[in-house]
VEXSEGU-339099 format. One line per 3 residues: number of its first residue (from 1); their letters; for each residue y, x, z of N, C-alpha, C. Coordinates in nm, 2 decimals, decimal comma. Each point is the difference from the previous one (the first is absolute). Layout:
NUM = a = Y X Z Y X Z Y X Z  ...
***
This chain:
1 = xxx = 6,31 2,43 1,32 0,00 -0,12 0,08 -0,13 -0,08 -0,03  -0,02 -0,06 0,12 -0,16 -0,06 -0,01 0,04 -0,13 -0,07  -0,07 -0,06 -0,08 0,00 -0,12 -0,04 -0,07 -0,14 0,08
4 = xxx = 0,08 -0,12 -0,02 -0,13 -0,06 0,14 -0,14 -0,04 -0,10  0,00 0,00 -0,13 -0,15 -0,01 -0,03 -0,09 0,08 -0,02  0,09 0,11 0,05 -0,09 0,15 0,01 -0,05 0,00 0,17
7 = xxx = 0,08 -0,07 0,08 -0,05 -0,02 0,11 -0,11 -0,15 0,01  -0,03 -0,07 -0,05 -0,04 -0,10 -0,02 -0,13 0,00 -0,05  0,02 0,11 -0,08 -0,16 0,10 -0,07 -0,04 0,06 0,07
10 = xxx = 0,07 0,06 0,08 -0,08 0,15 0,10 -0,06 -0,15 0,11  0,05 -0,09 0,09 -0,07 -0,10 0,04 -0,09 -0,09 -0,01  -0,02 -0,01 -0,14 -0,11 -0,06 -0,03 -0,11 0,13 -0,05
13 = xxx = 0,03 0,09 -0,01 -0,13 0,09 -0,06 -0,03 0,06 0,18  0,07 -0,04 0,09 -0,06 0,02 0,13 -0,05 -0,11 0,04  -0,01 -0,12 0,00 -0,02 -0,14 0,03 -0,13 0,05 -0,06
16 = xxx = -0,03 0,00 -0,15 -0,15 0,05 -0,05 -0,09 0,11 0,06  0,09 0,09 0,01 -0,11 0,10 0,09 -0,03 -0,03 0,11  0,05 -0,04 0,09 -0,02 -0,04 0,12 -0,16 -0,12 -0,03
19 = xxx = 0,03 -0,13 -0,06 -0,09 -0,08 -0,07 -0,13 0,09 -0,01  0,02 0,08 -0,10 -0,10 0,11 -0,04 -0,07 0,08 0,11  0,09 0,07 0,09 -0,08 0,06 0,09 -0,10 -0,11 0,07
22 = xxx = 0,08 -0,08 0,06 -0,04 -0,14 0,10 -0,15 -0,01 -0,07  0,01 -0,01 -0,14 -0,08 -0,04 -0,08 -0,17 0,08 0,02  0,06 0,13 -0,03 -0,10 0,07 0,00 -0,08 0,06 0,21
25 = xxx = 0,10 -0,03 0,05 -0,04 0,02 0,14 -0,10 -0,13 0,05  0,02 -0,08 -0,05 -0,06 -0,09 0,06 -0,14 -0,06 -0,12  -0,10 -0,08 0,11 -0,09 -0,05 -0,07 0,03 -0,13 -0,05
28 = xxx = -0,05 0,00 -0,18 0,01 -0,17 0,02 -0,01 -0,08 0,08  -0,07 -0,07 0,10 -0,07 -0,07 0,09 0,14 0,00 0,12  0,03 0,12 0,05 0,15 0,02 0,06 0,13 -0,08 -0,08
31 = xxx = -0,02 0,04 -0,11 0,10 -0,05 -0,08 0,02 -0,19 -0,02  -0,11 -0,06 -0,04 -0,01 -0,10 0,01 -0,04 -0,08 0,12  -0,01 0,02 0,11 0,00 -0,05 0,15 0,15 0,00 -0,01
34 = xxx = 0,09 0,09 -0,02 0,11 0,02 0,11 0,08 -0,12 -0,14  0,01 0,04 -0,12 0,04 -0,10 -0,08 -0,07 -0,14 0,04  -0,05 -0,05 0,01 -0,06 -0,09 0,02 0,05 -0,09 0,10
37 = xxx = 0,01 0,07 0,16 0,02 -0,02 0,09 0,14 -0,05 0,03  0,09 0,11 -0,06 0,14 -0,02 -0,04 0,04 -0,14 -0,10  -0,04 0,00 -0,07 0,01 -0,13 -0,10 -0,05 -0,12 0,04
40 = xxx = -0,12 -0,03 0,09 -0,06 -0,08 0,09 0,11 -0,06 0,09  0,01 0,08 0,06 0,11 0,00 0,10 0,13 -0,06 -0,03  0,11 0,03 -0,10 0,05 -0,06 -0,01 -0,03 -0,14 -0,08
43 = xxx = -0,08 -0,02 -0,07 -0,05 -0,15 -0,05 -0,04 -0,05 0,15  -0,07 0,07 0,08 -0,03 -0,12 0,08 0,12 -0,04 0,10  0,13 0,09 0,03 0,12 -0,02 0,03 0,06 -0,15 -0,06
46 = xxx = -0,04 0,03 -0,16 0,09 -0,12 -0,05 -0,07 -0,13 0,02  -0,15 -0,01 0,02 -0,05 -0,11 -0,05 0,01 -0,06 0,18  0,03 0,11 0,11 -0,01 -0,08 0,17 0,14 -0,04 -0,03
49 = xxx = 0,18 0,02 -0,09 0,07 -0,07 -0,01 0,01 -0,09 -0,06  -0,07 -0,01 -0,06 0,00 -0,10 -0,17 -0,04 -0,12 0,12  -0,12 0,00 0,11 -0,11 -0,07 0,03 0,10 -0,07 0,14
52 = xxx = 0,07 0,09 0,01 0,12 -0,01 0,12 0,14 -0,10 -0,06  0,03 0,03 -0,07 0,10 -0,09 -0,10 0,13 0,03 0,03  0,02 0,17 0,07 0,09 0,08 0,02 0,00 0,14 0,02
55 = xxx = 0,10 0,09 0,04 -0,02 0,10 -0,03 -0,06 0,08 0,15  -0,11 0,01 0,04 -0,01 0,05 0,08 -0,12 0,09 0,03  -0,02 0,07 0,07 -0,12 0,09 0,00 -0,07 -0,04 0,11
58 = xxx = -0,16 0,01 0,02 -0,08 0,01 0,08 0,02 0,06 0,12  -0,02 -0,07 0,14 -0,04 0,05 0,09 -0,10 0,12 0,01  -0,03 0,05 0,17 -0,09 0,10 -0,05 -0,17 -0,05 0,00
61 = xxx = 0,02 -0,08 0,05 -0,10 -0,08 -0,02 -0,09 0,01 -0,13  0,11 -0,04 -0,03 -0,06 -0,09 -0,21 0,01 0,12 -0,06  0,11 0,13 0,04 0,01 0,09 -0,09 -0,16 0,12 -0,01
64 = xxx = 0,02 -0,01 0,13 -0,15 0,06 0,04 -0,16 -0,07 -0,10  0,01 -0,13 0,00 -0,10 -0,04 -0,06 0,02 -0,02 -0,17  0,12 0,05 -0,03 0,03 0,04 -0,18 -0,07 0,08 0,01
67 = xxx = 0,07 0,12 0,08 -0,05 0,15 -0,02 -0,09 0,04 0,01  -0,09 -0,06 0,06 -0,18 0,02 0,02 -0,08 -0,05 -0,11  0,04 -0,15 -0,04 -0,05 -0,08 -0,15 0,04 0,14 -0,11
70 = xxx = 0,17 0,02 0,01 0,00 0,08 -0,12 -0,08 0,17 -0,03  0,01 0,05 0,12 -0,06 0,09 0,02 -0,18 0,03 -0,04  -0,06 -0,10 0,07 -0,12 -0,03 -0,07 -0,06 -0,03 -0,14
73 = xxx = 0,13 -0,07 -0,08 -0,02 -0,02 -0,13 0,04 0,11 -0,08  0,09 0,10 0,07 0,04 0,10 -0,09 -0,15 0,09 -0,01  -0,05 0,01 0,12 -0,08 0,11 0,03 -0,11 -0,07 -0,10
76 = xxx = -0,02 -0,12 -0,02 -0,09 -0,02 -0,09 0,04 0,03 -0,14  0,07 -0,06 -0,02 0,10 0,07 -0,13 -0,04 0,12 -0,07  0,05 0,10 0,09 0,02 0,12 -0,01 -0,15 0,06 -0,06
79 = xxx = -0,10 -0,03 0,14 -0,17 0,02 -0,09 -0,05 -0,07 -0,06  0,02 -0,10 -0,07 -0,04 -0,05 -0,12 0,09 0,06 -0,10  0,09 0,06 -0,04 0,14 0,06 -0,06 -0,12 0,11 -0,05
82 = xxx = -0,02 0,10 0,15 -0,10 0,11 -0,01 -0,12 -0,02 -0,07  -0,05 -0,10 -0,01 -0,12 -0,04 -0,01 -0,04 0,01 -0,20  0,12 -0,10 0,02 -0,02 -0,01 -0,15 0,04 0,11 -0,07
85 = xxx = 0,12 0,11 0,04 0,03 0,08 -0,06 -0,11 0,11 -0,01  -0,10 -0,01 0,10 -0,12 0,10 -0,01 -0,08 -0,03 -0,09  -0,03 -0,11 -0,02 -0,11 -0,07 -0,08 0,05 0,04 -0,15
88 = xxx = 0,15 -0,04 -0,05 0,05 0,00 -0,11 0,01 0,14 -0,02  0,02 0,12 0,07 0,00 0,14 -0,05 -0,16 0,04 -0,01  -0,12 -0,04 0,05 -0,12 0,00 -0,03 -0,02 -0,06 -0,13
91 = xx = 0,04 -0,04 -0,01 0,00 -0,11 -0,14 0,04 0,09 -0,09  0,07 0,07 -0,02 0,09 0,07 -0,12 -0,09 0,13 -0,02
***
C-alpha cells in the first residue's frame, strides 16, 4: 500500500524537475521577464485597488495601460538581469 508521504515525495520531486527542466530550457533573460512581469502585475492589481478603496479590477482601458508600463519594465529588467550577469561571469 502506497503511503500518502510517499505520494507527497513522488510530487514534490516532480514539482522540482519540472522547475529544473523549465530551468534549463530557458534563458535567464526569459526567465526573469516572465517572473517579473507576473509579479508586476499582480502588485500593480493591488496598488489600482488599494488606490480604488475597493475590490475591483481595471477596466480594459487601464488594464491595457498596466500591461504595456509593465511589460516594458520587465523587458528592461530582464536585459539589465542579462547584462550584469555577463559582466559578472567575465569577471570570474
Amino acid at each position: 500500500m502506497v503511503d500518502i508521504e510517499d505520494i507527497t515525495d513522488i510530487i514534490d520531486l516532480i514539482e522540482i524537475n519540472i522547475f529544473v527542466i523549465i530551468y534549463n530550457m530557458l534563458k535567464i533573460e526569459y526567465i526573469v521577464f516572465m517572473l517579473t512581469t507576473i509579479v508586476f502585475s499582480v502588485e500593480a492589481l493591488i496598488h489600482f485597488m488599494i488606490g480604488k478603496h475597493k475590490l475591483v479590477l481595471p477596466n480594459y482601458t487601464e488594464t491595457f495601460q498596466i500591461v504595456v508600463a509593465i511589460l516594458i519594465f520587465s523587458v528592461i529588467n530582464a536585459l539589465l538581469s542579462k547584462y550584469i550577469l555577463e559582466i559578472s561571469d567575465k569577471n570570474k
